[in-house]
C-alpha angles and dihedrals in degrees: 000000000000136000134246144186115185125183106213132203132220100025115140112154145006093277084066083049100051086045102054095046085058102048094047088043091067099044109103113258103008118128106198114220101173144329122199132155111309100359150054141206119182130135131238153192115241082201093068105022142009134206088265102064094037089060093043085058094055090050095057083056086055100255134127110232128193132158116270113245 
C-alpha cells in the first residue's frame, strides 16, 4: 500500500465529507484513512488503482484533487 495526501476543492461542509469517503470507499484498492474538509489521507494499492484515477473519482463527486505537497 501507498500513501497519499490529497488537497481538495470545493469542500465546504460534512455532507462533502461524507461524499468524498464514500466515493473513495468504493473505489478498488483504496484504504481510507481520513476526509475532512479540504484534504484527504487514505492508502492504496497501484495494483488496483493509480492517482489518476483517485483523483478522477473525487471529481465525479464534484471535487478538485491534487496531491498535497
Amino acid at each position: 500500500m501507498t500513501s497519499l495526501n490529497l488537497t481538495i476543492e470545493g469542500m465546504t461542509c460534512e455532507h462533502c465529507v461524507r461524499a468524498v469517503r464514500g466515493r473513495l470507499e468504493r473505489t478498488p484498492g483504496v484504504k481510507v484513512d481520513d476526509v475532512q474538509v479540504g484534504s484527504a489521507k487514505l492508502e492504496y494499492d497501484p495494483a488496483k488503482t493509480d492517482v489518476d484515477e483517485i483523483e478522477s473519482a473525487i471529481a465525479d463527486e464534484g471535487y478538485t484533487a491534487f496531491v498535497a505537497g
